[in-house]
C-alpha positions in Angstrom: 113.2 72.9 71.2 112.4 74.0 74.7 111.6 76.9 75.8 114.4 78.5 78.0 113.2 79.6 81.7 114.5 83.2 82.6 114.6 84.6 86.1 112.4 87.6 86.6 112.9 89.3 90.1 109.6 90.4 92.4 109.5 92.7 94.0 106.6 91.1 95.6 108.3 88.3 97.4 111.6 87.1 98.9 114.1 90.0 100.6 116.7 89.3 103.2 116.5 89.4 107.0 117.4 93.1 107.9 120.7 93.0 110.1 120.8 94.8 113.0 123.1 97.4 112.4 120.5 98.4 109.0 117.2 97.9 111.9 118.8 100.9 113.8 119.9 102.8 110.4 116.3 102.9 109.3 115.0 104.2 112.5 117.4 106.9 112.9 116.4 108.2 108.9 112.8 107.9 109.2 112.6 109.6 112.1 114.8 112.3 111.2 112.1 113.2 108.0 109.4 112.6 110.5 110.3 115.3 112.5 111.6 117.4 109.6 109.1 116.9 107.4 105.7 115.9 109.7 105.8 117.2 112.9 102.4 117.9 114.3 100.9 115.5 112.2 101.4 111.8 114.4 101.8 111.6 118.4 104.3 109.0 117.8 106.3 106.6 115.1 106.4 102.7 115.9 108.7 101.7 112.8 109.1 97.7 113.7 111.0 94.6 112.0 110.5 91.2 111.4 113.0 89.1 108.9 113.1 90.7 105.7 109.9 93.2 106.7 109.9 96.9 108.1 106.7 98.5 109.0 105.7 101.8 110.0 102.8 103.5 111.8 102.0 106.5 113.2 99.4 107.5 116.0 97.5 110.2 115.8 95.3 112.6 117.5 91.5 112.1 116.7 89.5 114.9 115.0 86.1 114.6 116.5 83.3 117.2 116.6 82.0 119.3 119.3 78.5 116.7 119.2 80.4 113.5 119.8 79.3 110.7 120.7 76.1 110.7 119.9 73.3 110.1 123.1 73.2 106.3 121.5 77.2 105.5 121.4 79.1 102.6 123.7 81.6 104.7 125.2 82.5 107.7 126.4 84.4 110.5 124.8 87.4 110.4 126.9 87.5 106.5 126.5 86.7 106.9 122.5 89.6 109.2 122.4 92.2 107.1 124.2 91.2 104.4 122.1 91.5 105.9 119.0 95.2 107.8 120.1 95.8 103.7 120.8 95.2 102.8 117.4 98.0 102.5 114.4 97.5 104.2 111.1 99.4 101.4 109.0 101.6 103.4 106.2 104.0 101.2 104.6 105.7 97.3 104.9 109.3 97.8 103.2 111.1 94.6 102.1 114.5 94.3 102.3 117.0 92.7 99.6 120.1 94.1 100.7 122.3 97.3 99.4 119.8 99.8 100.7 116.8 98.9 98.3 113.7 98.2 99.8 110.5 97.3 98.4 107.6 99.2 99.1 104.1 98.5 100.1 101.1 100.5 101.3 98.7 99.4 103.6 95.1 99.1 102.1 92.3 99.8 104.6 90.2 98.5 101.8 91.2 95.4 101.7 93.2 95.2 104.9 96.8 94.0 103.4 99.8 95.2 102.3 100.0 96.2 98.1 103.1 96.3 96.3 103.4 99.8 95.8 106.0 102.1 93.3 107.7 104.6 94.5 106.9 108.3 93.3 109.8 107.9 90.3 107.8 104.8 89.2 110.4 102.5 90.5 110.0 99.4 92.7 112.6 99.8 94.7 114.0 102.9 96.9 115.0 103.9 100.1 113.0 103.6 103.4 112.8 107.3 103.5 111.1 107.7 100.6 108.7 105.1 101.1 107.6 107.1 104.4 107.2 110.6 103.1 104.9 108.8 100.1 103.2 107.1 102.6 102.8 109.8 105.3 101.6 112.3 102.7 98.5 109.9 101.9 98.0 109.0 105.7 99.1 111.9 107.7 96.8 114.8 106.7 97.1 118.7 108.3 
């Protein structure tokens, strides 16, 4: 007898391409817990699609000491900062399959991908909203 196959979903691949109407949805909720929930802590959101992907980052403001640069360092202070106030903190690629649930993925600086991620009730699958305050809460330190 053969074995019978059995379809597993992954939340690790596959999704649909995010309509438009859902694109501007998203950026209207994350924003609002942005600025409920994190003000003070980014400069600015870029939340950005592409087919069944969402991602969201967040500039900053450097934290530097009152010594930097060191005698020895490239570039300036002014030019260090504006450089680093230019550069995204990646916190999350969300996967869309439809019905509001998104897949969620954190952005490993370790390894410099995306990793499927749980949500903070162990589940695969939630909204974008709470994939951003789990991410920001990692990322966007006081």
């Amino acid at each position: 007898m053969t074995a019978r196959r059995q379809w597993v979903f992954n939340q690790d691949s596959g999704g649909k391409v995010i309509p438009e109407k859902v694109k501007q949805a998203v950026q209207k909720r994350v924003n609002y817990v942005a600025e409920k929930d994190f003000k003070g802590r980014y400069n600015r959101l870029e939340i950005r699609f592409r087919g069944q992907f969402c991602y969201i980052d967040a500039y900053t403001e450097p934290q530097i000491t009152e010594n930097w640069p060191p005698p020895d360092w490239s570039e300036t202070k002014e030019e260090y900062l504006e450089r680093m106030r230019n550069t995204p903190v990646h916190l999350c690629r969300l996967r869309y399959f439809g019905d509001d649930r998104w897949g969620f993925a954190f952005y490993a600086y370790s390894s410099e991908k995306y990793e499927l991620s749980m949500y903070s009730d162990g589940q695969f699958s939630g909204t974008p909203e709470e994939a951003f305050v789990t991410s920001a809460m990692l990322y966007l330190n006081d």
